[in-house]
PAVO-983502 format. One record per atom (N, C-alpha, C): residue in one letter; y, z, x. Coordinates in steps of 0.02 Angstrom, whole numbers, padded with zeros to 5 digits, always signed. Layout:
N
AYZX
...
REM end
This chain:
302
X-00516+00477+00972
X-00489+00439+00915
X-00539+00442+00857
X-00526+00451+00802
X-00562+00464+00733
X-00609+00384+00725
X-00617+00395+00693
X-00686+00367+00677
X-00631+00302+00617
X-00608+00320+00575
X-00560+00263+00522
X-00499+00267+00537
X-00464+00225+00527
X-00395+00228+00547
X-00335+00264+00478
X-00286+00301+00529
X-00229+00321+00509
X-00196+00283+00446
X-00185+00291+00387
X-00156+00235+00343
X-00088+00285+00334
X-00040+00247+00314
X+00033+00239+00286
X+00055+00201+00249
X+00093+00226+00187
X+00069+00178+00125
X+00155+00203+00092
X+00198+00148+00109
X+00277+00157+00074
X+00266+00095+00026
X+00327+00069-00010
X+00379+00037-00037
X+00419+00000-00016
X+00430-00062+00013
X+00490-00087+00049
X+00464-00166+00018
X+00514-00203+00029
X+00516-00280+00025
X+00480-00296-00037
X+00485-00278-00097
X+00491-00304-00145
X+00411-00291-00181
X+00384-00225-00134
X+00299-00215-00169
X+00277-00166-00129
X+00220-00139-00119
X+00164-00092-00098
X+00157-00104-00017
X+00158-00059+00031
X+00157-00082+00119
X+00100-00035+00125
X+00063-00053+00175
X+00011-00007+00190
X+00005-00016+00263
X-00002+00029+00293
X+00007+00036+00385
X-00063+00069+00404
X-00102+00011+00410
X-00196+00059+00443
X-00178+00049+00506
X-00187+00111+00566
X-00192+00115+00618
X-00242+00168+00669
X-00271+00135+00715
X-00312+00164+00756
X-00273+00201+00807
X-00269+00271+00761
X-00214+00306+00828
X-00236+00393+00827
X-00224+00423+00866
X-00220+00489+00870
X-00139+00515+00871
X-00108+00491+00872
X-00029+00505+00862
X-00020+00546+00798
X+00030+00589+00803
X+00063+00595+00728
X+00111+00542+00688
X+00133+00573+00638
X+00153+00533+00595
X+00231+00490+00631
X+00257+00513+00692
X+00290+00474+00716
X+00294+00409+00716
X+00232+00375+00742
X+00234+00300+00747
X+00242+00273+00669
X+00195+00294+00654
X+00218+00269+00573
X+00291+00297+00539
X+00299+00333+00532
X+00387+00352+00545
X+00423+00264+00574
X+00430+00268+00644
X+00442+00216+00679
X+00436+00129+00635
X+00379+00137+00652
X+00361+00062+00602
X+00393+00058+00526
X+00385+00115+00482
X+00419+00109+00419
X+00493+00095+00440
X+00537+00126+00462
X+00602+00111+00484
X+00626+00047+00494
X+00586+00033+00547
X+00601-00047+00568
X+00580-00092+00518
X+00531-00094+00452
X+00542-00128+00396
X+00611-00117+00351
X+00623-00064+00371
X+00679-00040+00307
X+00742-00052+00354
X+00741-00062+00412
X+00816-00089+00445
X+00800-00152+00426
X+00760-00194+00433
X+00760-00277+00428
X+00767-00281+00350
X+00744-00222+00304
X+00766-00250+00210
X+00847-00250+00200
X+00867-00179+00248
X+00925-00183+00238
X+00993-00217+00249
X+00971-00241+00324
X+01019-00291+00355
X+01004-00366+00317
X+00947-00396+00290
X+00958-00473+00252
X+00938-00454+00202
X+00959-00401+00143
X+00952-00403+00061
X+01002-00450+00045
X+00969-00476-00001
X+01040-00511-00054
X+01077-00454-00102
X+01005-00415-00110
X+01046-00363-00168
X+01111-00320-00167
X+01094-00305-00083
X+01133-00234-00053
X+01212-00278-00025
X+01271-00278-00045
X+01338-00286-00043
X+01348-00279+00038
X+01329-00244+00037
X+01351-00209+00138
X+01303-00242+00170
X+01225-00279+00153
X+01203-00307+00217
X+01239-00344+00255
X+01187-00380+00301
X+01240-00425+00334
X+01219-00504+00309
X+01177-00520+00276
X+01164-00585+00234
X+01213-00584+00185
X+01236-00529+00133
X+01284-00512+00090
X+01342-00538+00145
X+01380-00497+00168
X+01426-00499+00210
X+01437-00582+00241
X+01385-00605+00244
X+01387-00688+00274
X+01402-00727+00246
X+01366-00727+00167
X+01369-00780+00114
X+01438-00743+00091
X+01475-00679+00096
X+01535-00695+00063
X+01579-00706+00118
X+01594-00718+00171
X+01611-00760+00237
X+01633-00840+00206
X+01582-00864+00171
X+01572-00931+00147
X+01634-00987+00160
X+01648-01033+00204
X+01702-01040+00209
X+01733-01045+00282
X+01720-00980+00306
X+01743-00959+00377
X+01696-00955+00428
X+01719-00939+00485
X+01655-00926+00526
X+01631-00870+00530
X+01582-00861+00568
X+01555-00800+00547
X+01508-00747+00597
X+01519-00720+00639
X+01489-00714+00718
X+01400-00677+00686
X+01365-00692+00713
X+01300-00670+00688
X+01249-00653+00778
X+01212-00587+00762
X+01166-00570+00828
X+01119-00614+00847
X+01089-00598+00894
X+01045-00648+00931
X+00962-00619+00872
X+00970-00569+00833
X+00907-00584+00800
X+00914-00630+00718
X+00973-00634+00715
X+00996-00676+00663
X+00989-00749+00685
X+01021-00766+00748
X+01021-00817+00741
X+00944-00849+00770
X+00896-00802+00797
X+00824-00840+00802
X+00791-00880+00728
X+00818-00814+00672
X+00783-00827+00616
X+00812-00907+00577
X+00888-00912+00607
X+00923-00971+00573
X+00873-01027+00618
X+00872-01011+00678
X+00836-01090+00724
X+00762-01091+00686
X+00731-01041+00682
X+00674-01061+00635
X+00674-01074+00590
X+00728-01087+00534
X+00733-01085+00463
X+00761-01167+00487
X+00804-01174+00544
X+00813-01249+00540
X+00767-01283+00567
X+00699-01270+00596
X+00657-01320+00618
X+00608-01329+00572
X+00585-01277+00534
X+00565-01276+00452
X+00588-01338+00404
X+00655-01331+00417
X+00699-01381+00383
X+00666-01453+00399
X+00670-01468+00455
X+00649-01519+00473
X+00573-01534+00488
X+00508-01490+00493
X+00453-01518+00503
X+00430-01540+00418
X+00459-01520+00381
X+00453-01517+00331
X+00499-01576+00276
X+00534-01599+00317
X+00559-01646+00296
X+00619-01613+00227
X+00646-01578+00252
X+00703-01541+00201
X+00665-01510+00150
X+00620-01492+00128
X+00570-01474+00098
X+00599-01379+00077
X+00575-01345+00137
X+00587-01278+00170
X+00670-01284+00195
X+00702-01253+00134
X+00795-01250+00122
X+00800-01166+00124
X+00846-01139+00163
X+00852-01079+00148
X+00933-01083+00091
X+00955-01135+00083
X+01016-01143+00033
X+00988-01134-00040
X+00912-01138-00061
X+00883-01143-00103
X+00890-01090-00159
X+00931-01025-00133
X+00909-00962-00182
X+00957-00961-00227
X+01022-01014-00229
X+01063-01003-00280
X+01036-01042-00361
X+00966-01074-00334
X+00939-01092-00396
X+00937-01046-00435
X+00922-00973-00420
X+00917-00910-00468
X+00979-00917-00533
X+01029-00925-00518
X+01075-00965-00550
X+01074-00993-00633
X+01017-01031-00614
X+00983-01067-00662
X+00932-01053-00702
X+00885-01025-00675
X+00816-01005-00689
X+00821-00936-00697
X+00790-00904-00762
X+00799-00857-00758
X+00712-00829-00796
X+00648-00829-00743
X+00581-00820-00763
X+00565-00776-00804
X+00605-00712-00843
X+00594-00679-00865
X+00614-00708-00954
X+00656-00747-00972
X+00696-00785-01011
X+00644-00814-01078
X+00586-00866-01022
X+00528-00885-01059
X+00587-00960-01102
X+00665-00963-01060
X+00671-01035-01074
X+00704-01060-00997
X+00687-01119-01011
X+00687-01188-00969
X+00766-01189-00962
X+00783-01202-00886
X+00852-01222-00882
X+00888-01274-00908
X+00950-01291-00936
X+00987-01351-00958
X+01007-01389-00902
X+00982-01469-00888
X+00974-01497-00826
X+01046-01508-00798
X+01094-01499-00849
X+01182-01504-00828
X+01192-01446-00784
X+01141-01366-00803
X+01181-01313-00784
X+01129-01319-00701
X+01091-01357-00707
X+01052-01348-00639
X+01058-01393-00602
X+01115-01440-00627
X+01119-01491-00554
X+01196-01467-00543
X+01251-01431-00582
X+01292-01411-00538
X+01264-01352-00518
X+01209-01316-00515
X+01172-01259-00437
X+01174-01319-00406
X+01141-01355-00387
X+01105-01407-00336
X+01172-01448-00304
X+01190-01442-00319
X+01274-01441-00286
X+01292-01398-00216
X+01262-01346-00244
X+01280-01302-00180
X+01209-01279-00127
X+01164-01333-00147
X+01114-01335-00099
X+01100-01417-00039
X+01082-01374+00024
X+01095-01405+00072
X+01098-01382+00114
X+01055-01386+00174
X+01074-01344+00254
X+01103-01368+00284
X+01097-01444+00293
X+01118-01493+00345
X+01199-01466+00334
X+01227-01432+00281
X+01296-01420+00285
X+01313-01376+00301
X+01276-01336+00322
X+01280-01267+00340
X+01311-01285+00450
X+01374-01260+00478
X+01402-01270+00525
X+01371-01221+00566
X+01326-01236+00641
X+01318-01194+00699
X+01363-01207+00753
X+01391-01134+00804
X+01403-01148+00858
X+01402-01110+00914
X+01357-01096+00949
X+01344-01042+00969
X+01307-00994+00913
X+01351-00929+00932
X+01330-00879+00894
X+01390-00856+00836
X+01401-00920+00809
X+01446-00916+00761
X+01421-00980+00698
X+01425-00943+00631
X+01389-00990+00568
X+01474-01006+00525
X+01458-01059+00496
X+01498-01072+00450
X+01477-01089+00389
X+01464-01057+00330
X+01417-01086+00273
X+01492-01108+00223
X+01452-01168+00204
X+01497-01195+00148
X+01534-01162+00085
X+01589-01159+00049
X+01637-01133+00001
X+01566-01149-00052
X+01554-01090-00088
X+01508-01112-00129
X+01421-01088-00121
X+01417-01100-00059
X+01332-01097-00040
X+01347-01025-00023
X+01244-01031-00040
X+01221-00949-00009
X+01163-00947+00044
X+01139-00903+00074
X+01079-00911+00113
X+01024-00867+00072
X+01000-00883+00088
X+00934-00844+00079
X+00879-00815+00113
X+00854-00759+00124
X+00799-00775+00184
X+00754-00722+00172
X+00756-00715+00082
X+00688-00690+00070
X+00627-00728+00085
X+00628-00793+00099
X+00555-00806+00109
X+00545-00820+00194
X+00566-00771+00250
X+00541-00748+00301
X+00560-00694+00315
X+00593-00671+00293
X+00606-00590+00339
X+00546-00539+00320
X+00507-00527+00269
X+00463-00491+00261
X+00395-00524+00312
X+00375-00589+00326
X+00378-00606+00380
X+00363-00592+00431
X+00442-00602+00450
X+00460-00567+00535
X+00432-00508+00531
X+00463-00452+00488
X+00460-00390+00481
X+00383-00377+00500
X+00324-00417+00486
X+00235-00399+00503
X+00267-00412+00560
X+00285-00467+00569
X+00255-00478+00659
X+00290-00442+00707
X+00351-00393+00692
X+00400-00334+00703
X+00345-00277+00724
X+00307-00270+00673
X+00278-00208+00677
X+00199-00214+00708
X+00187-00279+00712
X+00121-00307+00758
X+00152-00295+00830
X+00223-00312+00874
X+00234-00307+00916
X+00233-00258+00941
X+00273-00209+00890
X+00311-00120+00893
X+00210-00091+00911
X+00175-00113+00889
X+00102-00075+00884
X+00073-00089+00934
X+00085-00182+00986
X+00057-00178+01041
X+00068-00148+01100
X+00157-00128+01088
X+00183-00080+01128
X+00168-00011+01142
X+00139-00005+01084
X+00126+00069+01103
X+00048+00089+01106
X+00022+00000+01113
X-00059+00029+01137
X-00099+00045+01081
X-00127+00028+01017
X-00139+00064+00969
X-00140-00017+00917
X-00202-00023+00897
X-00245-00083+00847
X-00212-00035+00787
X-00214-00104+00743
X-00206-00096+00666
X-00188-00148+00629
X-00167-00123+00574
X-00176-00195+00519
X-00108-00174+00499
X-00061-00215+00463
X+00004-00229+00443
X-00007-00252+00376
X-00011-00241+00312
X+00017-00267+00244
X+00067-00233+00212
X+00119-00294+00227
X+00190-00273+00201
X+00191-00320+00122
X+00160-00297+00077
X+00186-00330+00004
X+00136-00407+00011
X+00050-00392+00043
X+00041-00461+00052
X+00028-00496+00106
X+00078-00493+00143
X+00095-00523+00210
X+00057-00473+00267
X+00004-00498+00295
X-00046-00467+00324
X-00033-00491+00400
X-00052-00461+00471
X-00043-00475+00528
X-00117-00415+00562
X-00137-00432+00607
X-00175-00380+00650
X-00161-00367+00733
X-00187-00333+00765
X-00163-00330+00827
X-00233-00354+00875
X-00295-00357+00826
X-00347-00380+00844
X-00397-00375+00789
X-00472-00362+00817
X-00517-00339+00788
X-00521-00248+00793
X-00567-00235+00724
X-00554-00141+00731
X-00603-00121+00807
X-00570-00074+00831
X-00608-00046+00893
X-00691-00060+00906
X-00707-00057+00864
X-00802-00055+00852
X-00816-00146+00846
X-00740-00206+00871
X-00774-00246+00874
X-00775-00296+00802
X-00772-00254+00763
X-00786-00295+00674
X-00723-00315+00646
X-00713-00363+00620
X-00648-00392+00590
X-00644-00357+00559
X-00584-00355+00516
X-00542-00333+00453
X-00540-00375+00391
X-00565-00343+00347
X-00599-00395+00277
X-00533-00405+00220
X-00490-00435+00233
X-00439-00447+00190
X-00452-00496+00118
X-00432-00455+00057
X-00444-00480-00008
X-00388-00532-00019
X-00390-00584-00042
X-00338-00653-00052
X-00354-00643-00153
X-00283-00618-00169
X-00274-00612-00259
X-00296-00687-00262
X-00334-00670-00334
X-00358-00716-00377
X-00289-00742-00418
X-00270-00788-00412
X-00206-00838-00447
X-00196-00825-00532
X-00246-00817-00558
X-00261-00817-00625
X-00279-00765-00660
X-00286-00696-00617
X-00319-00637-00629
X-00291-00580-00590
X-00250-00549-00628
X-00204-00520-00563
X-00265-00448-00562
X-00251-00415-00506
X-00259-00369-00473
X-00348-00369-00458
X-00358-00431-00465
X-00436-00450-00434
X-00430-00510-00375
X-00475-00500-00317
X-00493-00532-00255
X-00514-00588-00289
X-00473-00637-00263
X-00530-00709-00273
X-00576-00737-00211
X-00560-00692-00149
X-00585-00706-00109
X-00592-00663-00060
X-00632-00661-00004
X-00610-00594+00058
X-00621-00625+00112
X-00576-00627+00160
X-00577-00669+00232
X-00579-00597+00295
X-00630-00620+00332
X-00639-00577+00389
X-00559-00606+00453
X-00547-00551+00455
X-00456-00564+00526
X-00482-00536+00571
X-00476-00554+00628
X-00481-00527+00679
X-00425-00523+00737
X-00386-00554+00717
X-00325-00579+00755
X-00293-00616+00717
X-00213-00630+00730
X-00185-00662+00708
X-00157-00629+00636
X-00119-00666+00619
X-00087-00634+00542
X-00091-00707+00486
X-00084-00695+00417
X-00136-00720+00356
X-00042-00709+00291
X-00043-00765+00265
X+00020-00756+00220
X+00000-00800+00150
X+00014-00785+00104
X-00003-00819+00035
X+00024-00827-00015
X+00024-00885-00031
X+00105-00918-00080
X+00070-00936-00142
X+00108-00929-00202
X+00065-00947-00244
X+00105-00975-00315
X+00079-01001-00376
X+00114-01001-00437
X+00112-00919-00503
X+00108-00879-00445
X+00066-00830-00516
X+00114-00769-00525
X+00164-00765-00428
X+00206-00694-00448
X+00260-00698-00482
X+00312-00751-00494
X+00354-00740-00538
X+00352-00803-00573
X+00347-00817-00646
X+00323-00908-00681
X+00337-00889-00734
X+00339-00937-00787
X+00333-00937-00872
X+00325-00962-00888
X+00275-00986-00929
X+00243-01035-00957
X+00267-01067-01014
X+00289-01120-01013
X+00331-01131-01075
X+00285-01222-01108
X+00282-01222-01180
X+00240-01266-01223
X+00187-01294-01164
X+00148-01220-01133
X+00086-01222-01101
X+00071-01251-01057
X+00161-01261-01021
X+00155-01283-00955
X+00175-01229-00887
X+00160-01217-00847
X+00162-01156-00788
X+00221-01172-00750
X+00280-01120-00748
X+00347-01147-00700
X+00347-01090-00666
X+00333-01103-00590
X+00323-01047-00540
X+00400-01037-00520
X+00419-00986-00454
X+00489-00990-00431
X+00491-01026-00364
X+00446-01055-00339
X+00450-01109-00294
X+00483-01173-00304
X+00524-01182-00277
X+00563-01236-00330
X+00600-01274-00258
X+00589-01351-00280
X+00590-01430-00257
X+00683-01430-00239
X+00704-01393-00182
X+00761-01426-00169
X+00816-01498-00184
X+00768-01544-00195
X+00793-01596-00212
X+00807-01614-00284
X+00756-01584-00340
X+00756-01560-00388
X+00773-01524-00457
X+00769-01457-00394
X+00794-01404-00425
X+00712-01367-00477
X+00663-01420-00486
X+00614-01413-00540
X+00542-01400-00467
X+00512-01339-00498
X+00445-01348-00476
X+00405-01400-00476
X+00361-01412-00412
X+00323-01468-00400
X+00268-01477-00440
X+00262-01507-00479
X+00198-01539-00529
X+00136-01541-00503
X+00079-01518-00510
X+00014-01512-00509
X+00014-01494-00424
X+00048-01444-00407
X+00037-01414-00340
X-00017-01370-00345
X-00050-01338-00302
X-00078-01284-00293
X-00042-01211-00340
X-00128-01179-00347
X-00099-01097-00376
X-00100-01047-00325
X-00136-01064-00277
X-00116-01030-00201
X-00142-01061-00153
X-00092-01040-00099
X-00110-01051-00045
X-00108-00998+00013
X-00181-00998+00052
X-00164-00919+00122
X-00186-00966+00155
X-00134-00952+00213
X-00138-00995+00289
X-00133-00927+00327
X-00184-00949+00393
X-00205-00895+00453
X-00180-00937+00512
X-00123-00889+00557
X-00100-00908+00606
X-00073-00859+00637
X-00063-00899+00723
X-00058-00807+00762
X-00003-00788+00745
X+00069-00809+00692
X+00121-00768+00668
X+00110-00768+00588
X+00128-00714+00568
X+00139-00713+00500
X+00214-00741+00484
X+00265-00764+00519
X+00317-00772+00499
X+00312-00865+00487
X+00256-00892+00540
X+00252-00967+00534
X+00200-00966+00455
X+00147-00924+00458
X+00103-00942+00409
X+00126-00917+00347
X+00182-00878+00326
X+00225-00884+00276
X+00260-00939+00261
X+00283-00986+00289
X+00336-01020+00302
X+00285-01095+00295
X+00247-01095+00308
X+00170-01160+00305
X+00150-01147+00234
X+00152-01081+00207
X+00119-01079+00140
X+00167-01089+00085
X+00244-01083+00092
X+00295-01122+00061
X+00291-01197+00059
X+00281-01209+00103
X+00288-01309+00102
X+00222-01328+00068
X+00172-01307+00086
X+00112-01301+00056
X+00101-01317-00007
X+00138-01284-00024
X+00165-01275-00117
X+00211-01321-00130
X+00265-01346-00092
X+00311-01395-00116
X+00279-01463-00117
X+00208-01456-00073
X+00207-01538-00050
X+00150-01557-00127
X+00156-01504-00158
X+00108-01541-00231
X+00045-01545-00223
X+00039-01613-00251
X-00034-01640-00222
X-00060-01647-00178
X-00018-01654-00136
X-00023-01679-00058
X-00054-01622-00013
X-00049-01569-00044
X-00046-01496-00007
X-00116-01490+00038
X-00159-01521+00010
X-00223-01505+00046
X-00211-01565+00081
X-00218-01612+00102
X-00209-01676+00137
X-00167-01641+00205
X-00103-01621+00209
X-00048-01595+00230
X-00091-01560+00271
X-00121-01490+00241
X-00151-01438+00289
X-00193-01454+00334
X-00226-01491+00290
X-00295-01552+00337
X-00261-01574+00404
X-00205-01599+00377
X-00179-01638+00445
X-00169-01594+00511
X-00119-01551+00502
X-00102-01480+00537
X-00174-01472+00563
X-00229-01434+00534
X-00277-01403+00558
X-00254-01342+00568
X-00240-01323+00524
X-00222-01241+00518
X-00273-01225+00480
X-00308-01156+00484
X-00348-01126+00455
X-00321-01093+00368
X-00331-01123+00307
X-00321-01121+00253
X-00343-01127+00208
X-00331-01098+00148
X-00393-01099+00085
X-00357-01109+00026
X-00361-01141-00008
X-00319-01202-00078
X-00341-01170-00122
X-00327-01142-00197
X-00340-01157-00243
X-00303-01213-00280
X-00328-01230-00326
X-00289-01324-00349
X-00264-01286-00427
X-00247-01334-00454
X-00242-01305-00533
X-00287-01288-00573
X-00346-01329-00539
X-00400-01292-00598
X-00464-01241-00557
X-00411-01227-00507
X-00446-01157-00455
X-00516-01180-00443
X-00524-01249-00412
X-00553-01254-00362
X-00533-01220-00284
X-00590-01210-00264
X-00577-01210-00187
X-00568-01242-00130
X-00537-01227-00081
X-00548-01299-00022
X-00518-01263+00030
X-00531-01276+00103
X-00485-01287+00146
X-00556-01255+00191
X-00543-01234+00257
X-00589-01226+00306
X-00599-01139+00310
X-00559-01103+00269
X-00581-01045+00267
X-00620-01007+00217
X-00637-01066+00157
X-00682-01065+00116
X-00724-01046+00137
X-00773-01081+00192
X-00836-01056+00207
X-00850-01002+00247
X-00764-00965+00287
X-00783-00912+00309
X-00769-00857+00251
X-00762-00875+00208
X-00752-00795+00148
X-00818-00796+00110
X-00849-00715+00107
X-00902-00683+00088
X-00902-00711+00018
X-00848-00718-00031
X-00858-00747-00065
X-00806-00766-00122
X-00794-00830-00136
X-00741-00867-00143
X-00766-00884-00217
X-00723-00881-00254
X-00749-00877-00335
X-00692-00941-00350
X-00723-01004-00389
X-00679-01067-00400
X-00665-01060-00495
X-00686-00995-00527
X-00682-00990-00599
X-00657-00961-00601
REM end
């Protein structure tokens, strides 16, 4: 086996994927692994008419028979729902509706509380392996399937015997430490400075996800409106965090921790504290905090 690992470097889920692996294989496995990201973009796009998230939300109404990997993602999206205190909504994406970040104006609060009309899980009907979503509502499940999709290809990699690192658009996972023993030095974007590290955390295991106010926002009379947005609301949470990366042995939970993270505002560091999840805060005025502060080489609060 070579001395650095194998990289593979596509396009899928909405940014840049990079596949480092410790393998002597040909380009098969990576073949393999790219696929199985691009079956999971294709089957829950909102964009694509023929997925089967498309296909569901226009169901809307009726029932609707869904697979046993669909419906894992719904039981996690509903216990989300609830550790979180309705917080974490996958009914949430018809806010797009309203908000339109590229616009640089602010929604009219008439045109965004009839969206908020059609948000709500608790209305969303299970039974078995059959969904019923409300006349009106949509699902959403861009904010786990890219996700799943790491911890897809963390599994697909332990199967076949063979360490490496997973960044799908961000969303980072490992299968361990690199062969020689030494973690994997992952860069966490600077909130305020795009395409610079604000920080670098050694992984050795486990997978690393990071939510923030900086990828899609507009700043309007010099106030910051991210696309994380307050179900109850409809309006981004006021003086929340500009990011948050939580480390946990799934990337699909520590995606899903770094959403609420962000909804809970102020509270966000208090929250993580509680959990004891391994995490690192920037605040609004990009301070630092959380317990993985002191494991990064070096963590810049300016």
């Amino acid at each position: 086996m070579s001395g650095e690992p194998r990289q593979h470097h596509f396009r899928a889920m909405g940014g840049p994927c990079v596949l480092s692996v410790y393998t002597d294989c040909e380009s098969g496995l990576m073949d393999r692994l790219e696929a199985e990201v691009r079956r999971l973009e294709t089957k829950y796009s909102r964009f694509d008419p023929d997925s089967l998230l498309s296909r569901m939300n226009r169901s809307a109404g009726d029932w609707f028979d869904i697979d046993p990997e669909t419906a894992g993602l719904l039981d996690f999206a509903d216990q989300c729902f609830r550790e979180s205190e309705g917080l974490f909504d996958i009914t949430t994406g018809v806010l797009r509706r309203a908000w339109d970040f590229k616009s640089g104006r602010l929604p009219e609060q008439r045109h965004l509380n009839a969206v908020l009309s059609a948000v709500g899980w608790p209305r969303v009907e299970r039974r078995g392996s059959r969904i019923k979503i409300p006349t009106g509502m949509e699902l959403d499940l861009g904010g786990l399937v890219k996700e799943f999709a790491a911890d897809r290809l963390l599994a697909l990699m332990a199967e076949a015997d063979v360490s490496g690192l997973v960044n799908l658009a961000g969303d980072i996972g490992v299968t361990g430490p690199q062969p020689d023993g030494t973690p994997w030095l992952v860069g966490i974007s600077h909130p305020r400075r795009p395409g610079q590290a604000a920080a670098t955390l050694p992984l050795s295991s486990g997978a690393l996800a990071t939510s923030g106010d900086y990828e899609r926002f507009m700043v309007v009379n010099g106030r910051r409106y991210c696309h994380i947005l307050h179900p109850g609301t409809g309006w981004p949470v006021p003086g929340g965090p500009a990011s948050v990366t939580i480390v946990t042995d799934h990337c699909l939970l520590a995606g899903a921790l770094t959403t609420m993270a962000m909804l809970k505002g102020k509270e966000a560091e208090s929250w993580l504290a509680g959990l004891g999840v391994p995490f690192l805060l920037f605040d609004e005025q990009l301070t630092v905090s959380g317990t993985l502060a002191s494991r990064s080489p070096r963590p810049h609060s300016q």
